[in-house]
C-alpha angles and dihedrals in degrees: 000000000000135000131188126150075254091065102033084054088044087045092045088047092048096059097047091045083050092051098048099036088060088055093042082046100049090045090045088049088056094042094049102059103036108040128134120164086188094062126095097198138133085241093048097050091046091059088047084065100044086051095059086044098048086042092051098038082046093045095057094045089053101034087057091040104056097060079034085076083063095055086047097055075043096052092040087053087044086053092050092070091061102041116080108250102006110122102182136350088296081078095043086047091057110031083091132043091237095051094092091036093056088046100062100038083059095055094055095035081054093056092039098047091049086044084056088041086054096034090056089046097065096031088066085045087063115075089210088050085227090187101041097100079040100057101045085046076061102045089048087064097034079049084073111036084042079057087046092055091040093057091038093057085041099053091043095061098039091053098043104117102202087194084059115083109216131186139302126231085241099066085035102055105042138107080247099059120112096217120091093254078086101067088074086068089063080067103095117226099256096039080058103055098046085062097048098046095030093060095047091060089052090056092058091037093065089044091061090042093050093231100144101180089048092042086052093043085055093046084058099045086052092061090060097041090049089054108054090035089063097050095047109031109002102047097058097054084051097060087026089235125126096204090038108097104148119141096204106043087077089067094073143085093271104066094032092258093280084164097072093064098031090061090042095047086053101040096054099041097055087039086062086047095052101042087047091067105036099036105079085207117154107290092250088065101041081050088055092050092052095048085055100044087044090050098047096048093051091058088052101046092049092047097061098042092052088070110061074044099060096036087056092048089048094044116021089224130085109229 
């Protein structure tokens, strides 16, 4: 067990978010089942209140929980320093079995908490409230993977042994890794680009073809490609290392904490995106979100490619 000022304020908040989820689930239970907007009863306006307490109880969870993902890749850099072989967070992520797990449960819980954030947002602009069964329907699913989260942190940093050395990003992240994060290495360069960029283009492709579902399924597509395109080509150019493919080094100091941006640049653009095809919001605001969806991508896109471009410049050579 660890702990660091970082874990005791994720395990306070914890706590709080748990309480207060129960009370919004079990009105949004309520709320859920039993809604009609068409009813003039007692029941009816009863449940009117208790919406506008559960909404409110579930905005500000997910509103602090969304920049919280930001303070827990910052507490897992700030663990590194204490555990033997870990060089970033990559080493804090797997000196446990529920490290990855936890991850990735973090990363959709992130897209589905701001959704809610944004579903709840055009639901209050409507004077019929048109997304209000919708978005406790919602809740109701993101309770329990919010639990989920919860228990896994939990659990990590429970279960982190500093007498134990762990391992570093570079043997993690490595074609000669044993885990499965290796297999992305078997994707040759090119191959990998033309996905990259290809599936950007189509991203911009369905905006100007007003295809929205398309637009957001592309949005999606492009989480998984960036990904993977920053561990095996962008990274190292990045770190100007050909073996370095670590995705959380670049959050340091280092390396003037460019993933910050970078993650943020990527995650907003592709939430817009989202939003922008499974929101049926006025087409002036499904036209806003894709701008910015749009605008945001393509920042993100044209930072990391300026870095293979000026190495080259630099250099003469690729990686």
């Amino acid at each position: 067990m660890i702990f660091t000022p970082e874990v005791l304020t994720i395990f306070i908040l914890n706590f709080i978010f748990a309480f207060f989820a129960i009370i919004a689930f079990v009105l949004s239970v309520k709320i859920f089942l039993k809604w009609d907007l068409n009813s003039t009863t007692q029941s009816q306006y009863k449940l009117e209140k208790q919406s506008y307490l559960a909404a409110t109880i579930i905005k500000y969870i997910f509103a602090i929980k969304v920049p919280l993902f930001l303070f827990f890749i910052f507490t897992l850099d700030k663990l590194s320093h204490v555990l033997t072989g870990a060089m970033c967070a990559a080493g804090v992520v797997d000196a446990t079995p529920y490290g990855t797990y936890l991850f990735i449960i973090k990363i959709i819980n992130l897209y589905l908490f701001a959704y809610w954030l944004m579903l709840h947002s055009a639901d209050i602009k409507e004077e019929n409230q048109p997304y209000t069964k919708q978005k406790f329907g919602l809740f109701i699913i993101a309770f329990f993977l919010l639990m989920a989260e919860l228990i896994l942190e939990g659990v990590m940093f429970s279960s982190i042994d500093v007498d134990k050395m762990v391992s570093c990003c570079g043997s993690l992240y490595s074609s000669s890794a044993t885990s499965y994060i290796s297999n992305i290495f078997l994707i040759d360069t090119p191959t990998l680009l033309t996905l990259f960029y290809g599936n950007f283009l189509f991203i911009i492709l369905f905006y100007f073809l007003k295809n929205r579902y398309l637009f957001a399924i592309s949005n999606i597509i492009f989480i998984i490609i960036s990904l993977i395109s920053i561990i095996v080509f962008f990274g190292t150019y990045i770190y100007e290392l050909p073996t370095h493919h670590c995705p959380f080094c670049f959050l340091q100091k280092d390396y003037h904490y460019i993933g910050y941006l970078l993650y943020a640049l990527l995650f907003g653009g592709t939430f817009y995106g989202i939003i922008a095809g499974f929101i049926n919001s006025s087409q002036k605001e499904r036209a806003k979100n894709c701008k910015i969806s749009i605008l945001l991508s393509s920042v993100y896109v044209i930072l990391l490619s300026l870095y293979p471009i000026i190495y080259f410049i630099k250099n003469g050579v690729w990686l």
